[in-house]
C-alpha positions in Angstrom: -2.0 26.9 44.8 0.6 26.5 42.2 0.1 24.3 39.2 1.2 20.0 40.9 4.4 18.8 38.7 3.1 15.5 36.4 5.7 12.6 37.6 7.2 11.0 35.2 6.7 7.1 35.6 9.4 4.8 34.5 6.7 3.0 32.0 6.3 6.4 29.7 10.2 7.2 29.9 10.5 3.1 28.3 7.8 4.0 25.8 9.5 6.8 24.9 12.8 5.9 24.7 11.4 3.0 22.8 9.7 5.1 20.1 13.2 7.5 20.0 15.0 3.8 18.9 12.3 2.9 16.4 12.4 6.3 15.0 16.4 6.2 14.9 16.2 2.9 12.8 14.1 3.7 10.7 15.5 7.3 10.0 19.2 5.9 9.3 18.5 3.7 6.8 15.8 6.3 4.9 18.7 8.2 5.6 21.4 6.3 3.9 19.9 5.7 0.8 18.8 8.8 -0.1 22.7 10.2 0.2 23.8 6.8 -1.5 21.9 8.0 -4.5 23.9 10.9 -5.0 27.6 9.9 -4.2 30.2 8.1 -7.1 31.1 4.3 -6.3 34.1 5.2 -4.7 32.3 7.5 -2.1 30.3 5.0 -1.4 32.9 2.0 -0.7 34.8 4.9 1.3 32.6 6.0 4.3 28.9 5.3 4.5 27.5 8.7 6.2 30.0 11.3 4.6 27.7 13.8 2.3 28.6 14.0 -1.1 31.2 15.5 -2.6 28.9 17.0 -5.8 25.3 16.9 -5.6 23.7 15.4 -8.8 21.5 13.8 -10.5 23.0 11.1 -12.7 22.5 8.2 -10.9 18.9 8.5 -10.9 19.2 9.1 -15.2 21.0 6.0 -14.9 18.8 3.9 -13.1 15.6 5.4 -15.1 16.7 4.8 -18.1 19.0 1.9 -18.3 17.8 0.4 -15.2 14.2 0.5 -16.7 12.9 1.7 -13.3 10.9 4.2 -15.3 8.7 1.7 -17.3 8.2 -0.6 -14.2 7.2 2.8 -12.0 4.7 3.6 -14.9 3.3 -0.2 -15.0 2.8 0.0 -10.9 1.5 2.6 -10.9 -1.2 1.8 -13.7 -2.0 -1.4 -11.5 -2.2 0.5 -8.3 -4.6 2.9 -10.0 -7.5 0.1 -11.2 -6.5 -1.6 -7.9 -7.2 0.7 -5.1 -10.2 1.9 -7.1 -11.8 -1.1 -7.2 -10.7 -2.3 -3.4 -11.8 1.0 -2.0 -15.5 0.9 -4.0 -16.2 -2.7 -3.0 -14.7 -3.0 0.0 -16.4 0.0 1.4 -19.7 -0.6 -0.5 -19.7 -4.4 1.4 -18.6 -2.7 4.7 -21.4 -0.3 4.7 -23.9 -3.5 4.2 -22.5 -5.5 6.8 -22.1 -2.8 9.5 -25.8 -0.5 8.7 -28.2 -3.3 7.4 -29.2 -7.1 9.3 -29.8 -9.8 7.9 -29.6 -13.5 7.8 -25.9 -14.3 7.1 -25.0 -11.1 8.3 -22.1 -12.3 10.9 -21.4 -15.3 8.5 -20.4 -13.4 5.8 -18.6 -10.7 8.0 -16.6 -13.7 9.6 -15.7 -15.0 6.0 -13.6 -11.6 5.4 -12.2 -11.6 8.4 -10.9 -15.0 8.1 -9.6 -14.2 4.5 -7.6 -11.3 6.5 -5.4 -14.2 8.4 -5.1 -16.3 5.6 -1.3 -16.5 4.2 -1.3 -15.2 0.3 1.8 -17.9 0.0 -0.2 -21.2 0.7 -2.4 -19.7 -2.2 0.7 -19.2 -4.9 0.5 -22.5 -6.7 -3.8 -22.4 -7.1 -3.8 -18.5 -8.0 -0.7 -19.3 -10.5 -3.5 -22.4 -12.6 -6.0 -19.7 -12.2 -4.8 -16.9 -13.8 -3.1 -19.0 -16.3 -6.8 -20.6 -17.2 -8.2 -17.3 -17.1 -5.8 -16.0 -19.7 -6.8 -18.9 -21.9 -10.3 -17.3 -21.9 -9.3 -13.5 -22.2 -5.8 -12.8 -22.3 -6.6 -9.5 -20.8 -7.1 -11.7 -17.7 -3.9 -13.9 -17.6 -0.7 -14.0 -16.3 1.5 -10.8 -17.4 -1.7 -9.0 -17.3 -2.5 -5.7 -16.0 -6.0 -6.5 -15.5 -5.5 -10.1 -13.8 -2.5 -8.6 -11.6 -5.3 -6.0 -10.6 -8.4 -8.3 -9.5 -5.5 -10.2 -7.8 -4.6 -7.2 -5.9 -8.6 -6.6 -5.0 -8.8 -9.9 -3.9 -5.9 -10.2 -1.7 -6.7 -6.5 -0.4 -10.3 -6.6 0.3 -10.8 -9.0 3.3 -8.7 -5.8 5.4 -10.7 -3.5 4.1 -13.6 -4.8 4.9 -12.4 -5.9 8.0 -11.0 -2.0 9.2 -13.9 0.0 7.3 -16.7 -2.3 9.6 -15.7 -0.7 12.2 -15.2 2.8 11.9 -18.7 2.9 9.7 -20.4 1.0 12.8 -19.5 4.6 14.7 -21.2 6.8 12.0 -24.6 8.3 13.7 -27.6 6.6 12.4 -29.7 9.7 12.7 -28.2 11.3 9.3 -28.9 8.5 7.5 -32.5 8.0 9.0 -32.7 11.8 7.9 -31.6 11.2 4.3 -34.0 8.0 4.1 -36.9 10.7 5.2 -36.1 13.3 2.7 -36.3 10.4 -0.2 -33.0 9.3 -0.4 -32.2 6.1 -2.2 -29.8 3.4 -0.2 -27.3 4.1 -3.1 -27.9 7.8 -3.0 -27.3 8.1 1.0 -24.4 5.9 0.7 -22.4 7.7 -1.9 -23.3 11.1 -1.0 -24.2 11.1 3.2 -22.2 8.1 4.9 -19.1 8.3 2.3 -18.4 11.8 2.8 -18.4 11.3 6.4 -16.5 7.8 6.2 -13.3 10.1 4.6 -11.1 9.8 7.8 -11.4 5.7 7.6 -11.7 6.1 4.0 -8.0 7.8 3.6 -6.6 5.5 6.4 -7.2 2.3 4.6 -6.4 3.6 1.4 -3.1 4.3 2.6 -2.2 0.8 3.9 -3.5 -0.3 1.2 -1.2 1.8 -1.1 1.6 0.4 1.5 0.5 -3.2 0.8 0.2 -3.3 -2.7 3.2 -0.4 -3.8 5.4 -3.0 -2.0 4.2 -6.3 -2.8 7.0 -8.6 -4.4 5.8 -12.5 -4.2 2.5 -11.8 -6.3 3.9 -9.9 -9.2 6.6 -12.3 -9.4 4.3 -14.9 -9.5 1.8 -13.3 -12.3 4.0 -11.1 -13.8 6.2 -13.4 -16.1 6.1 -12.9 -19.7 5.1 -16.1 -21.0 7.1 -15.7 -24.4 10.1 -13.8 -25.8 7.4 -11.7 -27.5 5.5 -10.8 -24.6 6.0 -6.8 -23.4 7.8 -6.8 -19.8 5.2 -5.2 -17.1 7.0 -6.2 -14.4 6.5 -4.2 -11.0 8.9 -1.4 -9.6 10.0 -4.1 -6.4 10.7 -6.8 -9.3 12.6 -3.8 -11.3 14.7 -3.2 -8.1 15.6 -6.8 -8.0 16.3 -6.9 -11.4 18.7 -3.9 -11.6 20.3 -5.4 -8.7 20.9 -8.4 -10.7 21.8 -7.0 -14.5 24.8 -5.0 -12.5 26.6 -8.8 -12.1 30.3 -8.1 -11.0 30.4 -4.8 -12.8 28.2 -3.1 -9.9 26.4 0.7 -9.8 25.2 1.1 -6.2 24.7 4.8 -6.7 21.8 3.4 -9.7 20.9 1.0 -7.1 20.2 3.5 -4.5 18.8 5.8 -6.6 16.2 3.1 -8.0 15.2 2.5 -4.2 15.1 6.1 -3.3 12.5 6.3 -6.2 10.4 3.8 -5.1 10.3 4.9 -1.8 9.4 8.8 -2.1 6.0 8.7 -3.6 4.8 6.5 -0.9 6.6 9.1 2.0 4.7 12.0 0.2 1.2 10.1 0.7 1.8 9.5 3.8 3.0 12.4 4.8 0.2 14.6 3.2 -2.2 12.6 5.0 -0.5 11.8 8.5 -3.3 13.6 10.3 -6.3 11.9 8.4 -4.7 8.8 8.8 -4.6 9.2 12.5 -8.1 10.2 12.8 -8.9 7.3 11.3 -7.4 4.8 13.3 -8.6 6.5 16.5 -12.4 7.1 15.3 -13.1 3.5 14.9 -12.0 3.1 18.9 -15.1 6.1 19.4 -18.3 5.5 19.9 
């Protein structure tokens, strides 16, 4: 008997006509900026998809160097570095506790993170502004325009999601290996950095990256915390408040090419992480479902 033809329902032509048109607008624009970056003004103002007449690379110079995108790429990413260190160790460490080990305040505690998940950053602006300000007159390695107090922020503000996802998919891990590592003298550090971690890597990468989304393109905090508080104070601004500022030095006098080339910088190294990890990132996400 031959092979019965699938039919093709009308709900997974939608879907998939649905996930063409997300794909479309979110190619184009990707799309756009990237040849923006490498036309002259004129090319530009004349037609919006034509390529470019000569490929180069002088709008990115431009926008490294005068536009300071350069320093404010090297101060995000020194943030991004202490911060996803930090959320990744603590938030998995307090995952691993709340989803292998009972006891009382267990689901009190659990709840806690989750509710800090749904809660708005903006309504806490104004408090977190006094804090850090206090905090800096303790250490000023902890105050605003801070590297270090920009980071716990970030940990802070990332952690209840962390939590939240890596409960989940470490609930799924099998309890035998680390009953077997307990048995051959394992410590609860030892079996955790060494058995359940290694096999947590899939969840591990997956949060990771949204948290590398999250923080590479958060704007409200850094502009928040980021200030310099004197004329004497080094600028360690972000790369989304470098954007804003190069859209801004420009005035009447524009350089949309810089512009474009300043965005097309921030946006690559986060396309390349993804993209290296696409298929650990999708393991991820469907292993917490499996049980």
């Amino acid at each position: 008997m031959g092979a019965r033809k699938e039919r093709t329902s009308p709900l997974n032509v939608f879907s998939h006509g649905f996930l063409l048109l997300w794909a479309v607008m979110i190619v184009l624009p990707l799309l756009w900026v990237v040849l923006g970056s490498f036309k002259s003004d004129a090319e530009i103002g004349g037609s919006a998809w034509s390529w470019p007449a000569h490929w180069g690379f002088d709008a990115f110079a431009r926008a490294w160097s005068k536009g300071g995108i350069g320093g404010f790429f090297l101060n995000t990413v020194i943030v991004l570095a202490g911060s996803l260190t930090l959320t990744m160790l603590l938030g998995a460490m307090a995952a691993y506790v709340l989803a292998r080990y009972e006891f009382p305040g267990n689901r009190v505690i659990y709840y806690f993170f989750v509710a800090g998940a749904m809660f708005p950053v903006y309504l806490a602006l104004v408090p977190l502004f006094f804090m850090v300000r206090r905090l800096g007159e303790i250490s000023p390695l902890l105050g605003l325009n801070s590297y270090l107090g920009l980071i716990l922020v970030y940990v802070a503000y990332s952690l209840p999601f962390t939590v939240f996802f890596l409960h989940a998919f470490l609930r799924t891990l099998p309890t035998a290996v680390h009953e077997a590592a307990m048995l051959d003298g394992c410590s609860h550090s030892r079996a955790f950095f060494q058995v359940m971690l290694p096999m947590a890597r899939p969840g591990l990468v997956s949060v990771g990256i949204f948290n590398l989304l999250g923080q590479w393109n958060q704007y409200i905090l850094p502009v928040t915390l980021m200030q310099p508080t004197s004329g004497t104070d080094a600028n360690r601004s972000m790369l989304s408040q470098g954007l804003v500022n190069l859209a801004l030095q420009q005035g009447y006098a524009g350089d949309p090419a810089a512009l474009f080339a300043g965005m097309t910088i921030a946006m690559l190294p986060v396309l390349v992480v993804y993209l290296s990890f696409q298929r650990q990132v999708q393991a991820g996400l469907t292993a917490g479902t499996l049980k």
